[in-house]
N, C-alpha and C positions, 0 to 999 in steps of 0.2 A: 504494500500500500504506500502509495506517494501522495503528499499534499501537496499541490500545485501552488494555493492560495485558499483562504479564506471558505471560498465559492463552492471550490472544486476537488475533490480527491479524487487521485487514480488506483483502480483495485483489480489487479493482476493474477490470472486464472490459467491452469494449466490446460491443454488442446492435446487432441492425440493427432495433432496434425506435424508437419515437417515443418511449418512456420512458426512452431513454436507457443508459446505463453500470448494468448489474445489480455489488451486491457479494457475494462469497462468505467465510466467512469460517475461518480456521484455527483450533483447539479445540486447546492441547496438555492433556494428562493424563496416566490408565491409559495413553490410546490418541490417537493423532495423528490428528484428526479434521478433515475440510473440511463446513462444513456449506453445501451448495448448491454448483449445480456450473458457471455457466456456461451459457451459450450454446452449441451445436455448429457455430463457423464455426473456421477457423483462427487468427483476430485473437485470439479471445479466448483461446484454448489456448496462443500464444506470449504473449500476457500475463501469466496466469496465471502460467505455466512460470517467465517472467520473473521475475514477486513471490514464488513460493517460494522459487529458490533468492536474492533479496534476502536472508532471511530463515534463508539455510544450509538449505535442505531442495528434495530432487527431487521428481519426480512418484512414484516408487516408495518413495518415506517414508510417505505416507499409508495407515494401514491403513482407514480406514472414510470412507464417506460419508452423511452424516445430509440429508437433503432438507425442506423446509419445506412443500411441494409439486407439482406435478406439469409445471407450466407450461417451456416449452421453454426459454426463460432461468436456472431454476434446474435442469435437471436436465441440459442440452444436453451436460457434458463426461466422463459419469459411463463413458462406456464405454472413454474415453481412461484412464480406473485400471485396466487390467484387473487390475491385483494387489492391491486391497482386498479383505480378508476381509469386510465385510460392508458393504450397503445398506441403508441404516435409512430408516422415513417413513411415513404413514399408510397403512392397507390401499387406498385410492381409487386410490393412483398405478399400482399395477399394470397396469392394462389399458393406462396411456400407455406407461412405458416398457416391456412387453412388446407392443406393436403387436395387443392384442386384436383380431381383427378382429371377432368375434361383438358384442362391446362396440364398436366403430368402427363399427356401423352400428346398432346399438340406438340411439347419440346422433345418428345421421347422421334417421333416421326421428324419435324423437322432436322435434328441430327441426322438421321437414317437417311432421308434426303440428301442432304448437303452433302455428305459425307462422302456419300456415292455417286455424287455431280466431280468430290473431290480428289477421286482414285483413290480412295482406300480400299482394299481386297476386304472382301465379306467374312474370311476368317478372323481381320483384326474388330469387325461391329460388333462384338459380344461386348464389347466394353458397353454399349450402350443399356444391355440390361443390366448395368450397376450404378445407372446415372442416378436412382433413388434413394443406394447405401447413405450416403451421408443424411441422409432425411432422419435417422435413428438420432442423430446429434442437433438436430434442428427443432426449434420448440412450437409448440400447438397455440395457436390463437387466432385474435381478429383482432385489425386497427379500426381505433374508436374515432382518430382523427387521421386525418388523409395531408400532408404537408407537400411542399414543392418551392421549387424556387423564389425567394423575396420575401418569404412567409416567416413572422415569428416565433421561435419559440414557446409554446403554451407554458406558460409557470415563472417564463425564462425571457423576457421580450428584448433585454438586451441580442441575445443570440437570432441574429437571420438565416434562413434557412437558404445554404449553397447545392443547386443542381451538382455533382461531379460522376458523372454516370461516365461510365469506360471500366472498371473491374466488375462493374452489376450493373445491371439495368434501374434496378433500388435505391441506386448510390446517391445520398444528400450527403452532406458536411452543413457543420455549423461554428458561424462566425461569432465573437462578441464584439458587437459593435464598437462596444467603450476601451477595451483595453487589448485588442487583434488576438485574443487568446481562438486557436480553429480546432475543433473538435473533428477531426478530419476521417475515423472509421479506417480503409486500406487505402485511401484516395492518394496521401501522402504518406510513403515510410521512407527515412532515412538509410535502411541498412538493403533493403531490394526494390525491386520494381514490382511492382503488381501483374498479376496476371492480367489480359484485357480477356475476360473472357467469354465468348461468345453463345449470341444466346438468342431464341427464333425473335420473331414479330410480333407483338401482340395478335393473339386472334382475333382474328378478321382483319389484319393486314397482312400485306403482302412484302414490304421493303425490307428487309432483316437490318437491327442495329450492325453497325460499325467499331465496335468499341476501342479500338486504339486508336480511329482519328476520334473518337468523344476523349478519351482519354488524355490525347496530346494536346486539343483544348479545353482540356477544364484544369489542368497543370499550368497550362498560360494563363489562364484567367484566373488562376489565383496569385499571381503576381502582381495584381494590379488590387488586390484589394485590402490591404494595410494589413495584410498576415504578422503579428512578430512573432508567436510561438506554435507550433503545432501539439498536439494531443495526439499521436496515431494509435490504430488500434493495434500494433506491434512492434517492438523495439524503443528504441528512448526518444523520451522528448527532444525537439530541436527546434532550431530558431532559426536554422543557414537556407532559406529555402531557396534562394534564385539558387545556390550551389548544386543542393537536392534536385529542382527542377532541370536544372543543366545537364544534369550526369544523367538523368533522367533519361531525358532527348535524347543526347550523344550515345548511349547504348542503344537506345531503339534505333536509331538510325545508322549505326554500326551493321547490326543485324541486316536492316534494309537492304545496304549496301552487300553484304554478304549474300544475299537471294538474289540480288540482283545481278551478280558476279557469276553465279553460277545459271542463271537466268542467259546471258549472255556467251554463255557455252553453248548450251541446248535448251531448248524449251522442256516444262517439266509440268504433270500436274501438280498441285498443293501435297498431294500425299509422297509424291518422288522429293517433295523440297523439302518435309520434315523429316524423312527420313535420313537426311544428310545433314541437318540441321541440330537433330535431337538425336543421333545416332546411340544415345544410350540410355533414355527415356521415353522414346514416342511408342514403344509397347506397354510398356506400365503408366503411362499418362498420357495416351492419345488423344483425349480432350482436351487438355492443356495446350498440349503441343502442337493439335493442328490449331487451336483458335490463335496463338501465337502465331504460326506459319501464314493465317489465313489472313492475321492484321496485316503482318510484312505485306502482304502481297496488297490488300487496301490501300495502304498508303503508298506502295508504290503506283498502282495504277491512279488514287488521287493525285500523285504529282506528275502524270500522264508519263511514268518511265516503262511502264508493261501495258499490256493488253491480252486479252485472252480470248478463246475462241473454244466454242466448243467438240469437239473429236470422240466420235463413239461414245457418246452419252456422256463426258467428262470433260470438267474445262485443264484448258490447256493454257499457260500461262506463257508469254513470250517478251524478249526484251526490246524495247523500239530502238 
């Protein structure tokens, strides 16, 4: 547990994920606020437990839970409050924590799709019947308030609510207007890059998100908004952000260059460039690593350097 100030404690949970310890963090005001909830394993719930009451407060102090987004390490504890009056977060989260199933398979098919527009061999889609394992770490509910860009924080009016969608479709961050403190969820972390990772249309459209060009703009756009310290939801607080944002860029466009490079050898589909790409991860994290491969290839055709075409039911990606 970290006191930040006054306002705000940080209460640090462990994840059975490879990224480690997610943090969540405590908002007092109006309203006694956790913003992110956790993991849903035991460890992290007796941790939690732990750091509030460091802190002189129960689990039943907490009126509201404010969410960053959807992902099962920030939402995993939310069902353990049953006595918060309200769930705050973007309209996107719902289908996760209410277990959509109509929406749990709209994403289930459009992977299936794509994937097979993308040259992946049908021996490697079984990975798609595991896209719902982490749903066991993800927690049960429904938002009581629906938030979005320029919107205040309920309890908390200092804090505006920042759009920063590119790692989720979910993804808000939040600003305090008075003293640049950014509660920023995976939008901003110091020690890696976020995944961008990709994710269908809303039903009943048709354009599928882009998440690394959302991603490389909502990283510029927070330059411009009097950021001085970040809150991330992993790794240590920092304040270096044009730095962070730099190194940011500079790798992704590193990468870029690297697909492009071999782009300009031979034409490749998306799944011949992960596999060169991620040569010792794209079979145990083929979602990962083609929505990586598939950003590279977005931004290069947004800065009009590829084009692609479709051959035998599979796009084909070529360098101009």
């Amino acid at each position: 547990m970290t006191v930040i100030n006054k306002m705000i404690h940080q209460l640090t949970v462990p994840t059975p994920y490879a990224v480690g310890d997610v943090h969540t963090y405590l908002l007092k005001g109006e309203t006694l606020s956790l913003v992110d909830a956790g993991v849903n394993t035991e460890e992290a719930w007796i941790a939690l437990v732990a750091q509030l009451k460091d802190i002189g407060y129960e689990p039943n102090d907490i009126e509201q839970i404010i969410l960053t987004h959807h992902h099962p390490d920030h939402t995993g504890l939310i069902e353990r409050f049953s006595q918060v009056e309200r769930i705050i977060g973007h309209r996107n989260i719902t289908p996760w924590i209410m277990r959509d199933e109509a929406y749990f398979k709209h994403f289930e098919d459009f992977y299936y799709h794509y994937f097979t527009l993308s040259g992946v061999p049908k021996e490697f889609q079984v990975f798609i019947e595991r896209l719902r394992v982490p749903l066991k770490f993800s927690g049960k509910g429904e938002l009581t308030d629906v938030i979005d860009e320029g919107d205040r924080l309920p309890g908390h009016s200092e804090f505006r609510v920042i759009e920063t969608k590119g790692h989720a479709q979910s993804h808000l961050s939040f600003l305090n207007m008075v003293d640049g403190t950014f509660i920023g969820g995976d939008h901003l972390l110091q020690h890696i890059s976020p995944n961008p990772i990709m994710e269908p249309p809303l039903i009943g459209e048709t354009e599928r998100p882009k998440p690394l060009l959302q991603y490389r703009k909502n990283i510029t756009k927070c330059l411009d908004l009097g950021i001085r310290v970040i809150l991330p939801g992993h790794g240590k607080i920092f304040s270096n952000l044009e730095e962070v944002v730099a190194r940011q860029r500079a790798k992704q466009e590193s990468r870029a260059t690297k697909v492009l490079s071999l782009l300009r050898n031979y034409s490749h589909t998306p799944f011949q460039l992960c596999e060169q790409i991620f040569p010792r991860q794209y079979q145990l994290q083929l979602d990962l690593t083609m929505s990586e491969t598939i950003g590279q290839l977005d931004y290069l055709e947004d800065k009009g350097l590829v084009t692609k075409t479709i051959e035998d039911g599979v796009f084909v990606y070529h360098a101009i």
